[in-house]
N, C-alpha and C positions, 0 to 999 in steps of 0.2 A: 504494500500500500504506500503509496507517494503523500509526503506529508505537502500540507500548502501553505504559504506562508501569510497568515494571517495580521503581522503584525503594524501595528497600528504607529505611524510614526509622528511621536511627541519633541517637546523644547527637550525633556530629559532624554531620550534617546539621542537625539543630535548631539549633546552636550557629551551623550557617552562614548559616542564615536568619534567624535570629533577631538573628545582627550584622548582617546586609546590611540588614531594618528598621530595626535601630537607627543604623546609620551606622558601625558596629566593623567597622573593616578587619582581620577577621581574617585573610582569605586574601588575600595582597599580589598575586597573581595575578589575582584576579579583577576583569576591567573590567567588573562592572556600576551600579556605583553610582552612576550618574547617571542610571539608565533608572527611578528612580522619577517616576510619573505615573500621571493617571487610569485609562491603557490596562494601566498594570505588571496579571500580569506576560505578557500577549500580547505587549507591548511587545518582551521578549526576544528572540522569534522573528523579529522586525524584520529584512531582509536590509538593511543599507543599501548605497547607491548604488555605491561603491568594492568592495563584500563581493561584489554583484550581477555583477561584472563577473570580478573573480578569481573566485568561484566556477564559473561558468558554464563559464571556460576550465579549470579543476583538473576538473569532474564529466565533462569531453570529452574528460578522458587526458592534457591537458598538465600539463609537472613545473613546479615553483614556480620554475625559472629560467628556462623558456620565457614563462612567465605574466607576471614581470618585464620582461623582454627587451623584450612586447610594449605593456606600460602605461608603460616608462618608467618602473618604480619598482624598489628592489630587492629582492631576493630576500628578504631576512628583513622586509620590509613585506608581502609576501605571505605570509608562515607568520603573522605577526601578525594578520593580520587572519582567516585561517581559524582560527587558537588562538582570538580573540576569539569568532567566531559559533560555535564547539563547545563554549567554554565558556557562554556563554548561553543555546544549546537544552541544553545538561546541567544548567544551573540552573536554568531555565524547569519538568521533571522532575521538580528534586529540590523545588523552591517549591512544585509542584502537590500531589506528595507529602505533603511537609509541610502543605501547609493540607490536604489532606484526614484526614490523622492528628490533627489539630489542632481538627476539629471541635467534638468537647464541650468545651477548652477556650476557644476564639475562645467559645462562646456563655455562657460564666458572664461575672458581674460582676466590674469590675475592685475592686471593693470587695468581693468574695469572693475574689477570686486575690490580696490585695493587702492580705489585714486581717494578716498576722503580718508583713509589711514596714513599709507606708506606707499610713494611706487619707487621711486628714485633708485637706489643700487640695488635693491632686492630683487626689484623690476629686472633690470639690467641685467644684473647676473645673470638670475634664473632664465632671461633669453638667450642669454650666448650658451646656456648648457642645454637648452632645448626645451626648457619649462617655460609654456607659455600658457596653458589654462592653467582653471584651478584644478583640473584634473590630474593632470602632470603631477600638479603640485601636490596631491593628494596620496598620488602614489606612490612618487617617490618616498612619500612619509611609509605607506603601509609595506611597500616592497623591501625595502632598508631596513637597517638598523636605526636608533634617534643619530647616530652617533657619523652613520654613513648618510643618512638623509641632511644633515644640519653641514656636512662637509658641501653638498652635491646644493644647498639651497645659500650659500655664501656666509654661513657658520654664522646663524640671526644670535644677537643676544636672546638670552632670556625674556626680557618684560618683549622686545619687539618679536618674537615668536607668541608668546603671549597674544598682542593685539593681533597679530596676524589671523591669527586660530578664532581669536574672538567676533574677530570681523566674519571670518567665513558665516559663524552661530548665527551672526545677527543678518546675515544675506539668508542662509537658509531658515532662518524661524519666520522670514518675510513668506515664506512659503506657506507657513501652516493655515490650516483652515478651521 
């Protein structure tokens, strides 16, 4: 059965996507912020190896201390690790959501999304390395590391990555209905 993705896209979801590109820990909960890469965000759905194995036992009726009992780990490493993969296939959802609500903004320029903040060297740069929508600019965030993205986007300070990310918020919450 194919699940559909129902999800409803709010100020807080934007706000959550938009920190997990930026690298803003806003939800201390959530372990995905290392799964950016090429593949983000397929990536999410990713079972890994230890998930693969507690899962399997949890989907065939046993309880998290049975499941323990039999890996030799304990009980609260197995709810950790099922919290983890439910929290990732719910963010993998609310990511898809969000970029598809996000559409006509990902496609303008970030020197149109970005003339009443900052255009000047950010602008600049980001053309000479080939970032010229917000799209671009989006990816490079989720496809990188903060570390390889901040290199590739002309290494922003802090507060002006900051307004940058905030600016996007406040063009995409123009969106909401």
């Amino acid at each position: 059965m194919e699940t559909i993705n129902t999800v409803k896209v709010t100020k807080e979801i934007i706000e959550s996507c938009i920190g997990f590109i930026a690298g803003f820990k806003l939800d201390k909960s959530l372990r995905v912020y290392n799964m950016k890469n090429s593949s983000f965000p397929s990536c999410l759905l990713a079972i890994k190896d230890n998930e693969r194995d507690i899962l399997a036992y949890v989907n065939n009726g046993e309880t998290c201390q049975a499941v323990a009992d039999k890996l030799g780990i304990s009980k609260g490493t197995v709810t950790r690790h099922i919290s983890d993969y439910k929290q990732r296939v719910a963010f993998y959802y609310e990511y898809i959501a969000f970029y598809e609500f996000a559409s006509d903004v990902l496609g303008m320029t970030l020197e149109n999304v970005l003339k009443d903040t900052y255009t000047g060297e950010l602008v600049k740069n980001c053309k000479a390395k080939g970032i010229v929508y917000v799209r671009d600019f989006i990816d490079v965030y989720t496809h990188n590391s903060n570390k390889e993205a901040e290199h590739l986007t002309s290494r922003l300070r802090k507060e002006m990555k900051r307004a940058v990310f905030d600016r996007l918020i406040l063009e995409l919450c123009k969106h909401l209905k």
